[in-house]
PDB file of N, CA, C and O in Angstrom:
ATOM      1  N   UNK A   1       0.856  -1.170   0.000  1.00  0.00           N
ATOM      2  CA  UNK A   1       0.000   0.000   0.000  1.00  0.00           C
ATOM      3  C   UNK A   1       0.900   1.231   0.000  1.00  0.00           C
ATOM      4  O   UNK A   1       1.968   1.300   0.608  1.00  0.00           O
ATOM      5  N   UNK A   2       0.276   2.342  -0.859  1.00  0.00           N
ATOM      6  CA  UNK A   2       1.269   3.382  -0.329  1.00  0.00           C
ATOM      7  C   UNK A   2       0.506   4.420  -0.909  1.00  0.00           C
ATOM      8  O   UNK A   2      -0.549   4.200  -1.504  1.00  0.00           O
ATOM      9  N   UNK A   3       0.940   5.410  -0.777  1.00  0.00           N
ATOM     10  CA  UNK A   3       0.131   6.758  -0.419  1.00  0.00           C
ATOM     11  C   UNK A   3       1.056   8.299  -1.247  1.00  0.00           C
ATOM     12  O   UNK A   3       2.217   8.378  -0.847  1.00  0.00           O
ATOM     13  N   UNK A   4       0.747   9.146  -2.026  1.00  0.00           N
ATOM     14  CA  UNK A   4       1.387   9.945  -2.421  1.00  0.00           C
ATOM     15  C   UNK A   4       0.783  10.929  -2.592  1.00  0.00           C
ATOM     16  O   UNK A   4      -0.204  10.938  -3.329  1.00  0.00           O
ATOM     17  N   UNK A   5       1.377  12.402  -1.726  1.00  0.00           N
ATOM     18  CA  UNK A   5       0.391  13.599  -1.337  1.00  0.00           C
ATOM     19  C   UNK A   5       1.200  14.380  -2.025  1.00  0.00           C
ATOM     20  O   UNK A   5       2.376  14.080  -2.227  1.00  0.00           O
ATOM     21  N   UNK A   6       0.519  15.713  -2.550  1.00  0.00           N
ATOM     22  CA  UNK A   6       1.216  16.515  -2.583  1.00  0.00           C
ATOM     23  C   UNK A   6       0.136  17.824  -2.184  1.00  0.00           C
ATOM     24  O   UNK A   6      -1.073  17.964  -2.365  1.00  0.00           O
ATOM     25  N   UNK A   7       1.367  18.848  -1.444  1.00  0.00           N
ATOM     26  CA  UNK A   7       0.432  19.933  -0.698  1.00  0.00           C
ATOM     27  C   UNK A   7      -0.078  21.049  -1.845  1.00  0.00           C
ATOM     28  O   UNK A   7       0.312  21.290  -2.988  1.00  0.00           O
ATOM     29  N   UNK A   8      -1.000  21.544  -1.106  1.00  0.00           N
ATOM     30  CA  UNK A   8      -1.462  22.563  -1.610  1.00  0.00           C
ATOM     31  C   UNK A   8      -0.187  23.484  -2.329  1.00  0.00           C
ATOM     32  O   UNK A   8       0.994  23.273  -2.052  1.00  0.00           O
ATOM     33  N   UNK A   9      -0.513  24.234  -3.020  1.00  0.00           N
ATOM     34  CA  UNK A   9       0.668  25.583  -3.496  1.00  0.00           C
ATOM     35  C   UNK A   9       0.098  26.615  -4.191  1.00  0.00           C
ATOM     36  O   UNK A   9      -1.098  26.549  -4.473  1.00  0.00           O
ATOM     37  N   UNK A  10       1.073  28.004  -4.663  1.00  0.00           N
ATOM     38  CA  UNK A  10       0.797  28.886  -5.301  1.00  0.00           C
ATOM     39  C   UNK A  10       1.208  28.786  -6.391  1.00  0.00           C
ATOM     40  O   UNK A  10       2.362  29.137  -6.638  1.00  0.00           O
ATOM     41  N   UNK A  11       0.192  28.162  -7.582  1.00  0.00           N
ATOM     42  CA  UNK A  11       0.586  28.532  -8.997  1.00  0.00           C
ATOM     43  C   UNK A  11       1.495  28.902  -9.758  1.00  0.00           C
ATOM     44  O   UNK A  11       1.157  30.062  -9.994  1.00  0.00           O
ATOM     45  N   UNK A  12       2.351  28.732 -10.268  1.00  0.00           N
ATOM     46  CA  UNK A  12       3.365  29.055 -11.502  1.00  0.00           C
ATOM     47  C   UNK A  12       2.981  30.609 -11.865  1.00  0.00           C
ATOM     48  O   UNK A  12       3.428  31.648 -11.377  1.00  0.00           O
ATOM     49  N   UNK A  13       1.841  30.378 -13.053  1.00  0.00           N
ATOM     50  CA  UNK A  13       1.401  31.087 -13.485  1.00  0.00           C
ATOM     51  C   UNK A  13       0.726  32.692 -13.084  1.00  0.00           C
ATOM     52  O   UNK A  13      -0.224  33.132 -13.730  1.00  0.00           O
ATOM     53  N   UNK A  14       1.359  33.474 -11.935  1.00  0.00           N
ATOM     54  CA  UNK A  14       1.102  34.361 -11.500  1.00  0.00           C
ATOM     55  C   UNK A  14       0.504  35.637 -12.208  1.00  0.00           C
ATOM     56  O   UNK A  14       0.250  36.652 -11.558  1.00  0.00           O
ATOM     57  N   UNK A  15       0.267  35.534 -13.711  1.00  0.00           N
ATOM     58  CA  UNK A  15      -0.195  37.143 -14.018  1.00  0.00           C
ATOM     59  C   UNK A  15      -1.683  37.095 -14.331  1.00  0.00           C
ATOM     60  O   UNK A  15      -2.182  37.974 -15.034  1.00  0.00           O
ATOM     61  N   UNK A  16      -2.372  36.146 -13.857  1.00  0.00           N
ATOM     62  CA  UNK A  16      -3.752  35.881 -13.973  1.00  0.00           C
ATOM     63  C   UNK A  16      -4.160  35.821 -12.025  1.00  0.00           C
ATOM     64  O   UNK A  16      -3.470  35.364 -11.113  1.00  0.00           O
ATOM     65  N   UNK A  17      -5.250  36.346 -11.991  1.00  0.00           N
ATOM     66  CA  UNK A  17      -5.095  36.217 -10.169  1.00  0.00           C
ATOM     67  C   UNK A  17      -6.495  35.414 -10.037  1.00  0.00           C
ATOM     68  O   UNK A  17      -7.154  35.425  -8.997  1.00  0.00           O
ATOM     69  N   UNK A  18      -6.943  34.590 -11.421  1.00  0.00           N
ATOM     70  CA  UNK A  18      -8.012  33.556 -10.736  1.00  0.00           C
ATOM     71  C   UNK A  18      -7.165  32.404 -10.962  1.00  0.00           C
ATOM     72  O   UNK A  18      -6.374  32.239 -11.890  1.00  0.00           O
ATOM     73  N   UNK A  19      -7.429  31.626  -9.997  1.00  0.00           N
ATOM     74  CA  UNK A  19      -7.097  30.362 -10.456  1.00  0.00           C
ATOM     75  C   UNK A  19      -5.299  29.901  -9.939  1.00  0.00           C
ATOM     76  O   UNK A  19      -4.529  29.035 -10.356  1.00  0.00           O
ATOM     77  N   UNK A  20      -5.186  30.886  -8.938  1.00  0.00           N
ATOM     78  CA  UNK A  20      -3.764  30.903  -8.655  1.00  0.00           C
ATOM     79  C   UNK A  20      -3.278  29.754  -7.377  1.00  0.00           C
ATOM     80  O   UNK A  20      -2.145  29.422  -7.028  1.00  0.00           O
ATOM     81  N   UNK A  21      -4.703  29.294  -6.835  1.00  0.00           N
ATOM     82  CA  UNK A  21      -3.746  28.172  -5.869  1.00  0.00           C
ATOM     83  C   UNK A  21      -4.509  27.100  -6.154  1.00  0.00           C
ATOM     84  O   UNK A  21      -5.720  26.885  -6.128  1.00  0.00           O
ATOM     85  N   UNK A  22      -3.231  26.258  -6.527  1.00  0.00           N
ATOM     86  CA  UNK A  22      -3.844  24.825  -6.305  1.00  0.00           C
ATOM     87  C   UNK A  22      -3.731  23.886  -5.750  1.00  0.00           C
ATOM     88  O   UNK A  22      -2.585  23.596  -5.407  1.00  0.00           O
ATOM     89  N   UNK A  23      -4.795  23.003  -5.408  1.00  0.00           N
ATOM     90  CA  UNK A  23      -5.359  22.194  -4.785  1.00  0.00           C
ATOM     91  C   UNK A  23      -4.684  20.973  -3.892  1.00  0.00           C
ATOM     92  O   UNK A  23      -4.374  19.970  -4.534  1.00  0.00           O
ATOM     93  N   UNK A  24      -4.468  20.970  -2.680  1.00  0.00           N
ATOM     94  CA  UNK A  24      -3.854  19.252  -2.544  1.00  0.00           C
ATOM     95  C   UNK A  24      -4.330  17.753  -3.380  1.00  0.00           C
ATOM     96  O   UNK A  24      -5.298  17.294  -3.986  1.00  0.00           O
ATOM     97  N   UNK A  25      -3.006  17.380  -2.973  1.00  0.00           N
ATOM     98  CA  UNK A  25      -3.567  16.058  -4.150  1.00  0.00           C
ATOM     99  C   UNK A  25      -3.094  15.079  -3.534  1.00  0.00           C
ATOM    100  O   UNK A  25      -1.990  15.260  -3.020  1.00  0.00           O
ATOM    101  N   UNK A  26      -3.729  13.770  -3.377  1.00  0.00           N
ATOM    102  CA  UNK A  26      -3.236  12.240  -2.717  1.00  0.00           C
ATOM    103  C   UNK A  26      -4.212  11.547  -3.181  1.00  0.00           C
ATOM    104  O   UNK A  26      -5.439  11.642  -3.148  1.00  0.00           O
ATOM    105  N   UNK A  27      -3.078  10.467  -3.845  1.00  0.00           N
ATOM    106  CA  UNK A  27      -3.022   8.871  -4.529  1.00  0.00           C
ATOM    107  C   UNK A  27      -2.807   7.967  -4.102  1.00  0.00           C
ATOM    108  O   UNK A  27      -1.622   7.645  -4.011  1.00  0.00           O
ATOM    109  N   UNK A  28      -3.792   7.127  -3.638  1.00  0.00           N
ATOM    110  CA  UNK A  28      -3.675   5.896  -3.106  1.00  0.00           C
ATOM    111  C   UNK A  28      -3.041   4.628  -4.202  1.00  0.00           C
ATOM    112  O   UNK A  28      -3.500   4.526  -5.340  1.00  0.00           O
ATOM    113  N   UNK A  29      -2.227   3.944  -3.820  1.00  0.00           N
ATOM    114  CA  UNK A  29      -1.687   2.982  -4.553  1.00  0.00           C
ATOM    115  C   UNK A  29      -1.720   1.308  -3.954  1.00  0.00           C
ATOM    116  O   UNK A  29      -1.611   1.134  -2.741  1.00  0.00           O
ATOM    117  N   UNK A  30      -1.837   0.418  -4.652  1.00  0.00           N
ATOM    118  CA  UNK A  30      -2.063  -0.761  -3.604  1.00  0.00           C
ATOM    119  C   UNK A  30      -1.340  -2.135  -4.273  1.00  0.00           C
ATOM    120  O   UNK A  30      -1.635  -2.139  -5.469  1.00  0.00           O
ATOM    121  N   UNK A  31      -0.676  -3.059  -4.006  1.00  0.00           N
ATOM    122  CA  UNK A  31       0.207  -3.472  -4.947  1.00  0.00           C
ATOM    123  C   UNK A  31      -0.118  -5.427  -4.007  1.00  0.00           C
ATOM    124  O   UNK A  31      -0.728  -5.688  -2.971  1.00  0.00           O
ATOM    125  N   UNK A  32       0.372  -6.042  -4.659  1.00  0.00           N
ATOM    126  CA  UNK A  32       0.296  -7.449  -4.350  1.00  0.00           C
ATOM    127  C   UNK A  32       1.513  -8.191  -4.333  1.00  0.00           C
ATOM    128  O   UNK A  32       2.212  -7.398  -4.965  1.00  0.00           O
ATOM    129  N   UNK A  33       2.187  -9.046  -4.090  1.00  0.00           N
ATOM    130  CA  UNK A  33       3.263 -10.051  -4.369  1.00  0.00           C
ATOM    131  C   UNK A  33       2.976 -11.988  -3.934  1.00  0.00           C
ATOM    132  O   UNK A  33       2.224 -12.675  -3.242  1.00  0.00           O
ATOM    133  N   UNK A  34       4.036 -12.138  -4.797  1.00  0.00           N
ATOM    134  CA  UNK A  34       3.835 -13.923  -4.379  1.00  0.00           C
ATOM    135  C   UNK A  34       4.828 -14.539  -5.003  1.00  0.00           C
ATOM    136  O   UNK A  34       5.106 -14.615  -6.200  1.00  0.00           O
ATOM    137  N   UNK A  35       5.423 -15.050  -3.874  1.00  0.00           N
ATOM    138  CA  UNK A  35       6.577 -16.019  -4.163  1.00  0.00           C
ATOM    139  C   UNK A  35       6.375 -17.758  -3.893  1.00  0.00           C
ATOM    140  O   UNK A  35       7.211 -18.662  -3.900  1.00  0.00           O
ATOM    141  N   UNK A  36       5.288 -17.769  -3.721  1.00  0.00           N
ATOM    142  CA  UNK A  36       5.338 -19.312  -3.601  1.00  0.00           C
ATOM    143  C   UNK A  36       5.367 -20.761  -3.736  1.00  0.00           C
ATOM    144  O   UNK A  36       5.105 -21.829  -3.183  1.00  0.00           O
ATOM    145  N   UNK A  37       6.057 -19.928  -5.282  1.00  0.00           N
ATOM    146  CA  UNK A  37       6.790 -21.107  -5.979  1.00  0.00           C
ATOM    147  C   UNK A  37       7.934 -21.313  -6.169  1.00  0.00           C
ATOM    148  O   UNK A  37       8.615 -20.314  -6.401  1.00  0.00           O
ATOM    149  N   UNK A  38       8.334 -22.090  -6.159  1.00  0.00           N
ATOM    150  CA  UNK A  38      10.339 -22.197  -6.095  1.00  0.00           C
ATOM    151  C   UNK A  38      10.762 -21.152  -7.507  1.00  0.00           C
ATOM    152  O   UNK A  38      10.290 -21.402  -8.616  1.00  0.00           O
ATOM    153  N   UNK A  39      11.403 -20.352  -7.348  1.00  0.00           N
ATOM    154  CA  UNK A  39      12.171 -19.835  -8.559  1.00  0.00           C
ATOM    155  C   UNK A  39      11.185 -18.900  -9.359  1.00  0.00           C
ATOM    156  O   UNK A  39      11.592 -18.349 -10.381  1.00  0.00           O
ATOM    157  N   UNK A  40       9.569 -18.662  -8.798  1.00  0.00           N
ATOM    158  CA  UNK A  40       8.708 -17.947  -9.419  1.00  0.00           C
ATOM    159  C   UNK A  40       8.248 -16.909  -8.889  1.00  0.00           C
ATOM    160  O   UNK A  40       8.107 -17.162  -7.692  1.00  0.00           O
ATOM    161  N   UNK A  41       7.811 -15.482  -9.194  1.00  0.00           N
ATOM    162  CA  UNK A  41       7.936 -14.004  -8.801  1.00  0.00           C
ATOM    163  C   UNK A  41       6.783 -13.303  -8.908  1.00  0.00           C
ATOM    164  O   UNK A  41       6.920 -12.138  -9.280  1.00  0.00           O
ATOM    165  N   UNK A  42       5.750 -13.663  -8.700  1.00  0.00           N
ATOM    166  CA  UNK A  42       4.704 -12.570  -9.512  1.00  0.00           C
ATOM    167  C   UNK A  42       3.921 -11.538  -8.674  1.00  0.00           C
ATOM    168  O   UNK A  42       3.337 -11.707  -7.604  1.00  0.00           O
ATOM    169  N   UNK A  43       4.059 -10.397  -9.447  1.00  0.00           N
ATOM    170  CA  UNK A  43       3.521  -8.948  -8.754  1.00  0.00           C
ATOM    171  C   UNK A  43       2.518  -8.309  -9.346  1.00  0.00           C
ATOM    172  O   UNK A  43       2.405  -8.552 -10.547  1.00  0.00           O
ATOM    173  N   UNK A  44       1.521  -7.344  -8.740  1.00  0.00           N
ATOM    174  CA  UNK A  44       0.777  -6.588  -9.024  1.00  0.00           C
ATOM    175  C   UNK A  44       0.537  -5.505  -8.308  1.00  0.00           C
ATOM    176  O   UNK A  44       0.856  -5.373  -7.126  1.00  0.00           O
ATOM    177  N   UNK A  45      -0.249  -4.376  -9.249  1.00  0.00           N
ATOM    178  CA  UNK A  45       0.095  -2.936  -8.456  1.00  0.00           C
ATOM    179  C   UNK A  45      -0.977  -2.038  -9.330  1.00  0.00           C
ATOM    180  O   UNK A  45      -1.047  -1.633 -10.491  1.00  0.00           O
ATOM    181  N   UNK A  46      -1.622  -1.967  -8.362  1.00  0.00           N
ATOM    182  CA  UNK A  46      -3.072  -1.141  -8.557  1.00  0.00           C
ATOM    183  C   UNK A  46      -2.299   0.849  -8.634  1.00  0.00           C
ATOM    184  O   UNK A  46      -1.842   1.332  -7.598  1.00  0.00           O
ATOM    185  N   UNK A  47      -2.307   1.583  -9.813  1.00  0.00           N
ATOM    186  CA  UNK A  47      -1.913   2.804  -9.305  1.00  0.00           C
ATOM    187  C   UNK A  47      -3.272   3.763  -9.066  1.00  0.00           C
ATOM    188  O   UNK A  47      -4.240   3.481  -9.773  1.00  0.00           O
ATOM    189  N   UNK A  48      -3.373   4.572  -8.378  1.00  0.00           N
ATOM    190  CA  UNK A  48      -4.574   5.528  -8.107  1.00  0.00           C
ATOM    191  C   UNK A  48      -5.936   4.692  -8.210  1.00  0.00           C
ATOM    192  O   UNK A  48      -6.469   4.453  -9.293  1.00  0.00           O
ATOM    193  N   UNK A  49      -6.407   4.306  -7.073  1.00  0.00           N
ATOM    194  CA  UNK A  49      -6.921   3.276  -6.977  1.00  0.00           C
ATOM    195  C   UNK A  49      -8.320   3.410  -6.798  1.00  0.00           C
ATOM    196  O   UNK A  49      -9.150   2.516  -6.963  1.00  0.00           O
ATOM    197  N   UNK A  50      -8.673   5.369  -6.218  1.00  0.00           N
ATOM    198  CA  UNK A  50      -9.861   5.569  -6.526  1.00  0.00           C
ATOM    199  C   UNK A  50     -10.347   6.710  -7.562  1.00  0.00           C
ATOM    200  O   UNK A  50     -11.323   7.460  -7.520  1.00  0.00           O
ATOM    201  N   UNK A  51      -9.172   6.549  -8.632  1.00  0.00           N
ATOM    202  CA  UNK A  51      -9.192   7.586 -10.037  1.00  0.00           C
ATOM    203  C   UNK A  51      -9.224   8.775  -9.656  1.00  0.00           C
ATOM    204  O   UNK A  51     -10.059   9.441 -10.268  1.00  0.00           O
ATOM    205  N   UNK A  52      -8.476   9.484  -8.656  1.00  0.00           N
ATOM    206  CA  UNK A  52      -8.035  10.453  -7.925  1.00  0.00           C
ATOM    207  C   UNK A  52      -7.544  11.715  -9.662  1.00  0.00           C
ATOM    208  O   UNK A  52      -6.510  11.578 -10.316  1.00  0.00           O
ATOM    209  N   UNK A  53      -8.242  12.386  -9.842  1.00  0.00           N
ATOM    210  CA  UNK A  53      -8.051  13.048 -11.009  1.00  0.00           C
ATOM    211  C   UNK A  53      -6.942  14.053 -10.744  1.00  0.00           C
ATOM    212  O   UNK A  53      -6.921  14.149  -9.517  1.00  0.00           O
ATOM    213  N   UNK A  54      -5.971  14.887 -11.273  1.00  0.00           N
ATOM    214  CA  UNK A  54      -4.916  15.856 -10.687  1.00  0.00           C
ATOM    215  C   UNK A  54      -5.787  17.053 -10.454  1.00  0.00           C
ATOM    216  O   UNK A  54      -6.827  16.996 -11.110  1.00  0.00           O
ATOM    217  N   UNK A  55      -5.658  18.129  -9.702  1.00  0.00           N
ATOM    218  CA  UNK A  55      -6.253  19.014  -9.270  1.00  0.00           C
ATOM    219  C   UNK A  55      -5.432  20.360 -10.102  1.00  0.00           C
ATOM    220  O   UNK A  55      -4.246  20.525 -10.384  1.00  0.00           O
ATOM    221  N   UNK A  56      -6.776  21.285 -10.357  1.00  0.00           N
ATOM    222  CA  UNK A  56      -6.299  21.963 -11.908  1.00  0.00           C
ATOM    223  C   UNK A  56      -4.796  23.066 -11.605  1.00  0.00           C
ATOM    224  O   UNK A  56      -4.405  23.578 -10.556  1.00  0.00           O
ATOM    225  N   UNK A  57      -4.413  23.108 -12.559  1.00  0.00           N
ATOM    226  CA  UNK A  57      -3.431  23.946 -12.396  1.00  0.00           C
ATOM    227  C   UNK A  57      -3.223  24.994 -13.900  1.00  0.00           C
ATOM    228  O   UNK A  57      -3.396  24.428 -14.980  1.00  0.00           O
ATOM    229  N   UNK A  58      -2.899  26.323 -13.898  1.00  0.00           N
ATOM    230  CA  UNK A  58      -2.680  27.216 -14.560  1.00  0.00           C
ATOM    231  C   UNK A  58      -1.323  27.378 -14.959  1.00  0.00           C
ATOM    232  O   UNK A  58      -0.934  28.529 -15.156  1.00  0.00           O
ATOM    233  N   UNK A  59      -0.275  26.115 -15.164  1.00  0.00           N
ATOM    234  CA  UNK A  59       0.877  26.938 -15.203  1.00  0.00           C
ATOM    235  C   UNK A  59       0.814  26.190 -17.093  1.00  0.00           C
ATOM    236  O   UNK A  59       0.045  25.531 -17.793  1.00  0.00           O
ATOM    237  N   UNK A  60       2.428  26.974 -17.205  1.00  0.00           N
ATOM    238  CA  UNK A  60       1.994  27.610 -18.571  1.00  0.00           C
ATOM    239  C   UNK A  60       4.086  26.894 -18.878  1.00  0.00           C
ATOM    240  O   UNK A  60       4.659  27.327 -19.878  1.00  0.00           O
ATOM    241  N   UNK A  61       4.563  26.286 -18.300  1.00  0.00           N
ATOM    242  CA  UNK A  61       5.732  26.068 -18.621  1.00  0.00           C
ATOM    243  C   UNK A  61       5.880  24.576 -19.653  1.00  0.00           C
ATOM    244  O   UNK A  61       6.959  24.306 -20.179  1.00  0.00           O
ATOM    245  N   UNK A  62       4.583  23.647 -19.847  1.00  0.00           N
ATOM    246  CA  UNK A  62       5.099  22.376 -20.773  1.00  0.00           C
ATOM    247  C   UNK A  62       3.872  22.905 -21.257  1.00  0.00           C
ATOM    248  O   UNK A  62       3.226  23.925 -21.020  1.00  0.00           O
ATOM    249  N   UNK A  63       3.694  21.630 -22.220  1.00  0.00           N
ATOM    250  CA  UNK A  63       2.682  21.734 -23.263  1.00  0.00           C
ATOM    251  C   UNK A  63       0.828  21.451 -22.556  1.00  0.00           C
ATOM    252  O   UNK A  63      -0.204  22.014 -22.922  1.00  0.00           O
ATOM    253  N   UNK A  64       0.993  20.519 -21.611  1.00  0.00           N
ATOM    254  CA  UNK A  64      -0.232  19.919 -20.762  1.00  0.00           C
ATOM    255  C   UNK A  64      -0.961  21.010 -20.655  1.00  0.00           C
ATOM    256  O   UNK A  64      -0.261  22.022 -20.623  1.00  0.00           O
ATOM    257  N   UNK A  65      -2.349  21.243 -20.571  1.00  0.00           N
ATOM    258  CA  UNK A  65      -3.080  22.253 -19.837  1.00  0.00           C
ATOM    259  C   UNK A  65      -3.710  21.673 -18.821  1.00  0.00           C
ATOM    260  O   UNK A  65      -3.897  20.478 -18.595  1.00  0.00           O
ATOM    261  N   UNK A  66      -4.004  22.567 -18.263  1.00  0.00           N
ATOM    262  CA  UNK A  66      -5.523  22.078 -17.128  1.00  0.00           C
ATOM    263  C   UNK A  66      -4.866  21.370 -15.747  1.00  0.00           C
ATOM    264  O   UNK A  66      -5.573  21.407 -14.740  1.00  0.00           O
ATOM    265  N   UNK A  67      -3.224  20.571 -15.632  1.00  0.00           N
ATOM    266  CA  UNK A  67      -2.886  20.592 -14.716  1.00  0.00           C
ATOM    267  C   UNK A  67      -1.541  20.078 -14.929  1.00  0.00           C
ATOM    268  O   UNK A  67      -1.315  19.476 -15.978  1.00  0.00           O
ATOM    269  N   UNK A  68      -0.681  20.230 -14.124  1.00  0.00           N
ATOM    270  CA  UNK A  68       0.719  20.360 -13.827  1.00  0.00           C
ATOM    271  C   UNK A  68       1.547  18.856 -13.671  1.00  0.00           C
ATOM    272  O   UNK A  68       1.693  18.113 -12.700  1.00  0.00           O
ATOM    273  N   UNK A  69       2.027  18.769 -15.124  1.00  0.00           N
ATOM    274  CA  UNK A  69       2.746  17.070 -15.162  1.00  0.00           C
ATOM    275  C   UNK A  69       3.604  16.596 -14.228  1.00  0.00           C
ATOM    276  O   UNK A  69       3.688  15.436 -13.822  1.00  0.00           O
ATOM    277  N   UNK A  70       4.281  17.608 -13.880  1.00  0.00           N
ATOM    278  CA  UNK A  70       5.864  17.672 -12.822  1.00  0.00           C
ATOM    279  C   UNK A  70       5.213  17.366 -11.683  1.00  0.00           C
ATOM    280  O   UNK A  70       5.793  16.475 -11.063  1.00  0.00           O
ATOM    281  N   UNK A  71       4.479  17.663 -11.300  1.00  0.00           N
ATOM    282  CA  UNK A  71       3.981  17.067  -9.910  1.00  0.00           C
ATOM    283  C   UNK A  71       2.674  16.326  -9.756  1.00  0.00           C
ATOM    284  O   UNK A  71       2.491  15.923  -8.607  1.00  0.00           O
ATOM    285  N   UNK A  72       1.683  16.034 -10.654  1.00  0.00           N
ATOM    286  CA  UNK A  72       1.034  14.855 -10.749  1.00  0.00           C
ATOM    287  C   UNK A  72       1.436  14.072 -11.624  1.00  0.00           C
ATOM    288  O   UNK A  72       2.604  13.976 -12.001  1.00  0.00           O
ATOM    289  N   UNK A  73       0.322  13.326 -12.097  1.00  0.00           N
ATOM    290  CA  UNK A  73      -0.395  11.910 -13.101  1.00  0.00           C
ATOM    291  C   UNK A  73      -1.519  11.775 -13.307  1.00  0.00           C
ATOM    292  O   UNK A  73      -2.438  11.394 -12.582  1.00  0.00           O
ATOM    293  N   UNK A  74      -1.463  12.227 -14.768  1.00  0.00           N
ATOM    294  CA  UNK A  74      -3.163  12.530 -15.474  1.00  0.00           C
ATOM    295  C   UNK A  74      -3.974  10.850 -15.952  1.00  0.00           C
ATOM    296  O   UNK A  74      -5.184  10.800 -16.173  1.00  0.00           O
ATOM    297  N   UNK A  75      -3.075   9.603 -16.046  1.00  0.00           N
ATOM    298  CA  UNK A  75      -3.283   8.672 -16.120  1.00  0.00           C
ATOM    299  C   UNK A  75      -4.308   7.850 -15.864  1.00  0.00           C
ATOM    300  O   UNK A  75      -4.659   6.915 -16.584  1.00  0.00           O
ATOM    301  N   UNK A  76      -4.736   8.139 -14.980  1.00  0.00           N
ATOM    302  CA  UNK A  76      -5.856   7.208 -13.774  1.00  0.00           C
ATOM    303  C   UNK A  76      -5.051   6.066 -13.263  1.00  0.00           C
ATOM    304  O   UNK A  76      -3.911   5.659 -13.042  1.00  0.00           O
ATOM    305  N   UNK A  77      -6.472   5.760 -13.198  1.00  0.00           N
ATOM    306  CA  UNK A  77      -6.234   4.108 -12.388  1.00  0.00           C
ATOM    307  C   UNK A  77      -5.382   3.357 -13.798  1.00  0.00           C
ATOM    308  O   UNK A  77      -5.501   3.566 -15.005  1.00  0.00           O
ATOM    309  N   UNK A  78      -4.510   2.425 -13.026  1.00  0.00           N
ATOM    310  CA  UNK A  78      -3.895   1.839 -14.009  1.00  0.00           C
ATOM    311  C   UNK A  78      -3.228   0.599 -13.071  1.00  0.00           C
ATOM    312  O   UNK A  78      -2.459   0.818 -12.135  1.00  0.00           O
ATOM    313  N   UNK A  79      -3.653  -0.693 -13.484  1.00  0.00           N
ATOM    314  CA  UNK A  79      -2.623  -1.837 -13.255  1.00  0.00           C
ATOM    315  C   UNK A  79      -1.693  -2.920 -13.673  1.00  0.00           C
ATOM    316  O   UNK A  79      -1.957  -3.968 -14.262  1.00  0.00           O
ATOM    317  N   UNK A  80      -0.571  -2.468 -13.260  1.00  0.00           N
ATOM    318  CA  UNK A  80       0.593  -3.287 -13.992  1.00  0.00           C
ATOM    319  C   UNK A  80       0.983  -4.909 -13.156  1.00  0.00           C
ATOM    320  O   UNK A  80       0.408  -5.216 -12.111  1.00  0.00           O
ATOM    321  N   UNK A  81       1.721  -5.551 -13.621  1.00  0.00           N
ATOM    322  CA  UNK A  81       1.617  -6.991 -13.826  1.00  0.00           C
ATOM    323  C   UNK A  81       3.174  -7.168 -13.985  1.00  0.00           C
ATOM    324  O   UNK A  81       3.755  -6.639 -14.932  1.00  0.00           O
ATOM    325  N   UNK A  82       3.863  -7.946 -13.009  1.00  0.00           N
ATOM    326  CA  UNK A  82       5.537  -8.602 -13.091  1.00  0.00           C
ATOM    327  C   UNK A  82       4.921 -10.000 -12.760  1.00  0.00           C
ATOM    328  O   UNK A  82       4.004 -10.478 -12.092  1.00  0.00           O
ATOM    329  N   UNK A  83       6.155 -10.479 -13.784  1.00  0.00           N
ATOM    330  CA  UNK A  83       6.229 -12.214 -13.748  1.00  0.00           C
ATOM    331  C   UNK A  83       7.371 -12.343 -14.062  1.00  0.00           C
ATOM    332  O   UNK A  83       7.854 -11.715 -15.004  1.00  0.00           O
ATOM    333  N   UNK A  84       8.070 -13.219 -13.307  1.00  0.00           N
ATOM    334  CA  UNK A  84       9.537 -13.530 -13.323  1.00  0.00           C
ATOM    335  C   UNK A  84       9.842 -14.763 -13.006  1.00  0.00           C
ATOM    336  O   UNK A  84       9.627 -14.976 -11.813  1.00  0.00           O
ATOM    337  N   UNK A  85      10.352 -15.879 -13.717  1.00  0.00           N
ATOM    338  CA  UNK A  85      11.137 -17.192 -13.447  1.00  0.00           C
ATOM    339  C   UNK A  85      12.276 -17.621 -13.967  1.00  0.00           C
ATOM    340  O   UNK A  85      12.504 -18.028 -15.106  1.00  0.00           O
ATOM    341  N   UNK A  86      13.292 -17.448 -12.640  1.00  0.00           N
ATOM    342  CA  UNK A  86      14.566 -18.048 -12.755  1.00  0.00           C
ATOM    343  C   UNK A  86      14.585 -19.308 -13.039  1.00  0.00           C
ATOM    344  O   UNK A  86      13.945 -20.011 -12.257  1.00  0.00           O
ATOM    345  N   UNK A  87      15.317 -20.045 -14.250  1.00  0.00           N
ATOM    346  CA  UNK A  87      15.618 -20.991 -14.574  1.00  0.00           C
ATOM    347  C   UNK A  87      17.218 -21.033 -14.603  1.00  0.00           C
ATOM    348  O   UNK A  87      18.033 -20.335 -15.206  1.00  0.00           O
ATOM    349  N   UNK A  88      17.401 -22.408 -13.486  1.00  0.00           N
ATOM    350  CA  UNK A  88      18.686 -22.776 -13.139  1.00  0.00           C
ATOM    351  C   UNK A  88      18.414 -24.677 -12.695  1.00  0.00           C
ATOM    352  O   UNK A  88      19.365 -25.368 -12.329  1.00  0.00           O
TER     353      UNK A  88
END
């Protein structure tokens, strides 16, 4: 399980005075493992687990609009999948 916040802040984009602070943001993440086969590995990992959307942002430095790549993930929910077997 794990957890990723980020605090509130003041906007990049300062020469507009709506829309200048944005929002806290936290992503729940939840992940699985299993080893209980000789030499076999398999994982899973739930990301943003209740489609936690990024909270809007006005800045104006990459191409993204509507919210700030550098410090979220516009992605959603998304789950990835490891499988691994050592053969020896």
């Amino acid at each position: 399980m794990g957890l990723r916040y980020i605090s509130g802040y003041t906007d990049e984009n300062v020469q507009t005075s709506v829309f200048n602070q944005v929002a806290p943001y936290t992503v729940v993440d939840a992940g699985w493992g299993y080893t209980g086969v000789k030499n076999l590995n398999l994982g899973f990992v739930l990301k943003n687990v209740f489609n936690t959307a990024p909270p809007f942002s006005n800045q104006g430095a990459t191409f993204q609009q509507g919210y700030d790549p550098r410090y979220t993930d516009a992605l959603g929910r998304a789950l990835m999948a490891k499988l691994s077997y050592k053969f020896y």
